[in-house]
C-alpha positions in Angstrom: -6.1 -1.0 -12.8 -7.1 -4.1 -13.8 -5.0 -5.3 -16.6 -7.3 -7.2 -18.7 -9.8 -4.3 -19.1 -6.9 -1.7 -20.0 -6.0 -3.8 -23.3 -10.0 -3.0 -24.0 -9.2 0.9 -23.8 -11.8 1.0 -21.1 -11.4 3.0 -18.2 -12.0 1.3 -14.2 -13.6 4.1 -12.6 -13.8 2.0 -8.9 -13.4 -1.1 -8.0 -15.9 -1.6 -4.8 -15.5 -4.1 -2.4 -18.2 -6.8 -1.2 -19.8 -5.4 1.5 -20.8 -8.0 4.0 -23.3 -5.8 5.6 -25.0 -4.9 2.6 -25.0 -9.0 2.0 -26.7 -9.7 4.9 -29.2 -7.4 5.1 -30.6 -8.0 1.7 -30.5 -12.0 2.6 -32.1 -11.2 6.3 -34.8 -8.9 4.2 -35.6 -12.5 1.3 -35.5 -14.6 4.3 -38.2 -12.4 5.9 -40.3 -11.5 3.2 -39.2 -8.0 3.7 -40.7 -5.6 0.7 -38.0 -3.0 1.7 -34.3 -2.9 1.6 -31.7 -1.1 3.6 -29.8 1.6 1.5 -26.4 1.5 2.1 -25.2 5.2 2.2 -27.7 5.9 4.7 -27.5 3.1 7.3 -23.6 2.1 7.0 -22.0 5.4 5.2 -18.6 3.9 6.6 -18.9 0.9 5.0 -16.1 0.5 2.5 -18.3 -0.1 -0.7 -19.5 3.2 0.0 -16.0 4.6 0.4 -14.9 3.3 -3.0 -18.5 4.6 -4.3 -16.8 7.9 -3.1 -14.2 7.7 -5.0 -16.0 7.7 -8.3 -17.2 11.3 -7.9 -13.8 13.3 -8.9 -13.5 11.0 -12.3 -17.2 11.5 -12.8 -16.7 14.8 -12.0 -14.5 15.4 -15.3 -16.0 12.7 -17.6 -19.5 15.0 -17.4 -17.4 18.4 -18.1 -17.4 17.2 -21.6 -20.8 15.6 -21.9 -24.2 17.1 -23.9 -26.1 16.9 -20.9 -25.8 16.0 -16.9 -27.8 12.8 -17.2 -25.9 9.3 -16.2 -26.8 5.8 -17.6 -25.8 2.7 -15.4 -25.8 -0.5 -17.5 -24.5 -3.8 -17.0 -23.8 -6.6 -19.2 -26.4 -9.3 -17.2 -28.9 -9.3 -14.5 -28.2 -9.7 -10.6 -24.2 -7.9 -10.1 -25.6 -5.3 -8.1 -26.2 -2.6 -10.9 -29.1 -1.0 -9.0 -27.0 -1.0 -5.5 -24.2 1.1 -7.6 -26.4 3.3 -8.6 -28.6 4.2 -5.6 -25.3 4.7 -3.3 -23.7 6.8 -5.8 -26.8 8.9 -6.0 -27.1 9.0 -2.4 -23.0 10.1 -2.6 -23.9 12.5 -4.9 -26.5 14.1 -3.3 -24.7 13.9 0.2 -22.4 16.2 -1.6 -24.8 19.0 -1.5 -26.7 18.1 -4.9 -30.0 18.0 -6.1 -30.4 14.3 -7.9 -33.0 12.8 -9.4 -32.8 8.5 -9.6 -34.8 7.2 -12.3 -35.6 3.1 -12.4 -35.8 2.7 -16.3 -35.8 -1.2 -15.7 -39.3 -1.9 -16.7 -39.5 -5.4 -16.7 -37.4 -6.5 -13.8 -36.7 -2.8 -11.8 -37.2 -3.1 -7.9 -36.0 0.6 -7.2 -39.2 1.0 -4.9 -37.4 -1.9 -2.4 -35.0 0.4 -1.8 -37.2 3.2 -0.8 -40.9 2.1 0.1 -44.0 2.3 -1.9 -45.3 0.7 -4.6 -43.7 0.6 -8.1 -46.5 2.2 -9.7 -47.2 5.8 -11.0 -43.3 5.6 -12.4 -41.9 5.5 -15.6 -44.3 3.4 -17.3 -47.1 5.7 -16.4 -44.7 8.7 -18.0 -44.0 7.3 -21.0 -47.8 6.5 -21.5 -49.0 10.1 -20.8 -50.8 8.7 -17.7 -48.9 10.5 -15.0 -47.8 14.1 -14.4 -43.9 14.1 -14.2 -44.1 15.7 -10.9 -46.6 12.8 -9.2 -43.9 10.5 -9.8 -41.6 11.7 -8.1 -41.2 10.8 -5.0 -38.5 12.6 -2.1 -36.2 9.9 -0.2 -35.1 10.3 3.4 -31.9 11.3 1.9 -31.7 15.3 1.5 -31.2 16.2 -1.9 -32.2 12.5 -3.5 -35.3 12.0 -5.1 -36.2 9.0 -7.4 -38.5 7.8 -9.8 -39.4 4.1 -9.9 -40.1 1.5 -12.5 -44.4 2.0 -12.7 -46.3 -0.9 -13.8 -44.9 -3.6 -16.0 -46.1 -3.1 -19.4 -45.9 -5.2 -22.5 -43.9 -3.2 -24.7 -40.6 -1.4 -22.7 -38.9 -0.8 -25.7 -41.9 0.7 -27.6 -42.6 3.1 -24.8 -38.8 4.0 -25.0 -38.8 4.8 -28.4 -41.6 7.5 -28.7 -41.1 10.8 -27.8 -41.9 11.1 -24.3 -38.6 9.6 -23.3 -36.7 12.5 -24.9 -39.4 15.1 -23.4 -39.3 13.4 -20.0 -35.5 13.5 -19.8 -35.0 17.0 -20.6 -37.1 17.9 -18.0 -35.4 16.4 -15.2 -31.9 17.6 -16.8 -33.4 21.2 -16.3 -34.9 20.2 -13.0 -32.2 18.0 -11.2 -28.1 18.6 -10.9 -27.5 15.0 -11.9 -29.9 12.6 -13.7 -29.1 8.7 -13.0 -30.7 6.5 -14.9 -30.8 2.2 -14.1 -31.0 0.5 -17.2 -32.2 -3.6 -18.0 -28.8 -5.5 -18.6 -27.7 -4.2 -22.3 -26.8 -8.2 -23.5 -30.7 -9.1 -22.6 -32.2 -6.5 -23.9 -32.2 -3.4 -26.3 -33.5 -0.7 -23.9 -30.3 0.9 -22.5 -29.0 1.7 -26.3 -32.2 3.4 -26.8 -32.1 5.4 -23.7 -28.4 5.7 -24.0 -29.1 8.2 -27.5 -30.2 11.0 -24.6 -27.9 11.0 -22.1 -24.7 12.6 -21.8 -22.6 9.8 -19.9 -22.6 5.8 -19.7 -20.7 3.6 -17.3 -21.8 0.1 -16.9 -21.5 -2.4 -13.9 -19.9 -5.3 -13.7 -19.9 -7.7 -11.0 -16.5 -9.9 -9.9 -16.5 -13.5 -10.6 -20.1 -13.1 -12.7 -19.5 -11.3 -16.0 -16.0 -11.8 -18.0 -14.0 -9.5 -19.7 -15.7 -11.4 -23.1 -19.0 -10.3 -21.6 -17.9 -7.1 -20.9 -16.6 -6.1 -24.1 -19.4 -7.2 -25.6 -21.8 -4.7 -23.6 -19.6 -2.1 -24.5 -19.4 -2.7 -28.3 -23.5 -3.2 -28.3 -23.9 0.4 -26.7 -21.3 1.5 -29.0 -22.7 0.3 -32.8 -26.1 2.2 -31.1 -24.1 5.5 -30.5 -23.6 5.1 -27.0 -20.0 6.2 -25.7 -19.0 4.0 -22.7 -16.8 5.6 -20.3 -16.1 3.5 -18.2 -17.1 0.2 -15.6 -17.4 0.1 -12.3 -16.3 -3.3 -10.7 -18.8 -4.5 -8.0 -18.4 -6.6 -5.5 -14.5 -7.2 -5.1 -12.6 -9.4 -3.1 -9.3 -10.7 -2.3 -9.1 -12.8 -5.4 -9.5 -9.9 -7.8 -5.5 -9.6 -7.9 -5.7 -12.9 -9.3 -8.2 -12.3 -12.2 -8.4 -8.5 -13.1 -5.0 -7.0 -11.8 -2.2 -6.5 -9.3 -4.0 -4.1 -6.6 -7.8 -4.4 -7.0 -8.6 -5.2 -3.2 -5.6 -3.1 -1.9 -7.1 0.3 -1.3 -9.7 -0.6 0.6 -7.9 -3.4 2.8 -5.3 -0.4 4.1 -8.3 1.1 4.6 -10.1 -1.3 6.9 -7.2 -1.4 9.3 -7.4 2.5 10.0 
């Protein structure tokens, strides 16, 4: 895999090629003012981001044999590579695969889970955290079997605050009792401290990063934040891959999914 990120002892669990579809929907949906977005599993499942998103299960499979608990972090290093895309598909993957998941937006600030699904952001996490919502009245049931989610709630002033009290903990280990797999979308960990304090309860972290955005620099950096908080990083997921990635992050990047394409 890509040679830069092997000298940083960091495993590449996929590396998941733009999709063009998934491009221009999400610009057709801006353009139109559209307060939902298409998810990708469900409307293109052949697409071969969601292919590649496939191919994380086996790795993720074995990385969570050894972890404390079956909830999943996904974290990135900056805002706007697609973290949230990663981590709805592979939920949808996962639950595709006959299990129960539950997706939790734990962006606070900036989370737009709910365009992905419908609704309105509120009566999510910010409402759990605060005591104002039963756990079970924020969950709401996608149209894909098996997948429910959680979104964001209402913005409130303190994110962090909220995440360090004890509801987090309390919250979490009821859906890890609930659910087969717990994901959890964190804020970008180099703007803010939220995913190392959510990261102290889960049992796996991967973080996102996009191609042509973040740099190895930036990614090594993510990873050594989490890290000096106690957060183990497993591994990244690159998003958004093209041709050029044999020229920046190794020899065969693209390759997989170009043989692919021609089947």
């Amino acid at each position: 895999m890509p040679n830069n990120l092997k000298k940083m002892v960091l495993n590449v669990y996929a590396s998941i090629p733009l999709s063009d579809w998934q491009l221009k929907n999400v610009n057709n949906s801006r353009k139109k003012d559209k307060k939902k977005f298409d998810v990708l599993i469900k409307e293109n499942g052949a697409d071969l981001a969601i292919e590649a998103i496939r191919g994380v299960l086996t790795r993720l499979y074995f990385a969570m044999l050894e972890a404390k608990n079956n909830i999943l972090m996904i974290s990135g290093p900056s805002p706007e590579i697609g973290k949230t895309f990663v981590s709805t598909n592979l939920a949808g993957v996962v639950a595709q695969a006959g299990q129960k998941v539950l997706l939790i937006d734990a962006d606070m600030r900036r989370g737009y889970m709910h365009h992905y699904f419908g609704g309105l952001p509120n009566n999510g996490l910010s409402e759990i955290l605060t005591g104002r919502v039963d756990y079970e009245k924020a969950v709401v049931h996608t149209d894909i079997a098996g997948l429910d989610y959680i979104g964001r709630g209402e913005i409130p002033p303190n994110p962090a605050e909220l995440l360090m009290g004890s509801r987090i903990e309390k919250f979490l280990e009821w859906a890890s009792g609930k659910y087969d797999l717990v994901f959890v979308d964190t804020p970008p960990i180099l703007a803010v401290t939220d995913a190392a304090i959510i990261g102290r309860h889960v049992g796996t972290t991967l973080l996102v990063a996009r191609f042509e955005k973040n740099t190895v620099k930036e990614i090594d950096v993510a990873k050594n934040r989490l890290e000096h908080s106690g957060v183990i990083v497993k591994g990244v997921i690159l998003n958004a891959v093209t041709r050029k990635a044999s020229n920046k992050y190794g020899e065969y990047a693209y390759y997989e999914y170009e043989y692919k394409s021609k089947e």
